[in-house]
C-alpha positions as MATLAB code, in Angstrom:
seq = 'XXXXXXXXXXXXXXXXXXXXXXXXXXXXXXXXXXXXXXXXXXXXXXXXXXXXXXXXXXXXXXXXXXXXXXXXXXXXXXXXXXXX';
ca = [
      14.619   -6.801  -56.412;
      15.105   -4.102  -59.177;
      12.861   -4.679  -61.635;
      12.930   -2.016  -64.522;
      10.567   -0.299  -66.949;
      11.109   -2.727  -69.894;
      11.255   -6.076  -67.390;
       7.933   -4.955  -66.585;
       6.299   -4.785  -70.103;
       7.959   -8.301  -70.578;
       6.760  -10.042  -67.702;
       3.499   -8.399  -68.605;
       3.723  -10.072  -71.816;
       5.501  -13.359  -70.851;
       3.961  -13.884  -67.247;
       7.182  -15.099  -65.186;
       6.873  -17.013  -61.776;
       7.894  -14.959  -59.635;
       8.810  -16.311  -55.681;
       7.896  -13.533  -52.754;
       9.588  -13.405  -49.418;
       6.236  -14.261  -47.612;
       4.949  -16.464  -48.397;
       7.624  -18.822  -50.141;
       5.774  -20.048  -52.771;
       5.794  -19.460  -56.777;
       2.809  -17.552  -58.223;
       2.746  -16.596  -61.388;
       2.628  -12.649  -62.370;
      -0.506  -11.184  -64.461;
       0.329   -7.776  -65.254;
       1.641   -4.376  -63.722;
      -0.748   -1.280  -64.497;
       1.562    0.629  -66.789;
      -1.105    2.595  -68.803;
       0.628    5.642  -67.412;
       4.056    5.047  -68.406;
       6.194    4.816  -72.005;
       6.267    2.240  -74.414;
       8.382   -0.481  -74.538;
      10.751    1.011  -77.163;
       9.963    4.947  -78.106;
       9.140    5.476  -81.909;
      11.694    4.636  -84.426;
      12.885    4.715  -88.026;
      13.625    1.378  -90.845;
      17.273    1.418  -88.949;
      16.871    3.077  -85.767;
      14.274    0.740  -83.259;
      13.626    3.443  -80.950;
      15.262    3.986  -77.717;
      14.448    2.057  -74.895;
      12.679    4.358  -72.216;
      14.586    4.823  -68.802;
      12.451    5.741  -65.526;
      13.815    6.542  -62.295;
      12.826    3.232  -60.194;
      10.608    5.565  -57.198;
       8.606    6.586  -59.821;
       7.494    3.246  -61.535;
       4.534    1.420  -59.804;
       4.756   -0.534  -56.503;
       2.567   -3.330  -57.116;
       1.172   -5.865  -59.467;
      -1.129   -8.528  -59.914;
      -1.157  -12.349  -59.992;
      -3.060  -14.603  -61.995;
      -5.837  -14.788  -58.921;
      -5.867  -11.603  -58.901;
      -4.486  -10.771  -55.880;
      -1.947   -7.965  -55.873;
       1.867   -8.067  -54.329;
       4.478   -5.296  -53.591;
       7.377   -5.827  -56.364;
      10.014   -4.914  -53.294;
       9.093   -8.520  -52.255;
      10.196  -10.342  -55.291;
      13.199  -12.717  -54.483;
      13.516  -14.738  -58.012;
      12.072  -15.172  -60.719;
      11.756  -17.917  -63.173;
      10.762  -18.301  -67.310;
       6.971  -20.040  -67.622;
       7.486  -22.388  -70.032;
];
């Protein structure tokens, strides 16, 4: 699944469930290292929000982390569902 630059600082704020090819199951998604990487929007004006940064997908990173702490590939991600 694609997952993009800006998905990724949501779900870091939001903390989707997210379903994995193996195993089938729902476990919920903690957060995606993106020290490295932009903001979610670049710096702005009053009328201008800032442009939303654009990465090429190789170069975002591979993995993240559940809420046990154990850490998945993001190429596994099948679907992914709102916590409510």
């Amino acid at each position: 699944m694609k997952i993009t630059l800006w998905a990724r600082h949501h779900y870091n704020h939001f903390k989707p469930m997210v379903s994995l090819k193996i195993p089938h199951e729902w476990i919920q998604w903690d957060e995606c290292d993106l020290s490295d990487y932009p903001p979610v929007r670049e710096k702005g004006s009053m009328n201008a929000h800032g442009k939303i940064p654009r990465m090429n997908d190789d170069d975002l990173p591979k993995t993240f982390k559940d809420t046990d702490g154990n850490e998945h590939l993001v190429d596994d991600i099948v679907a992914i569902k709102g916590n409510v």
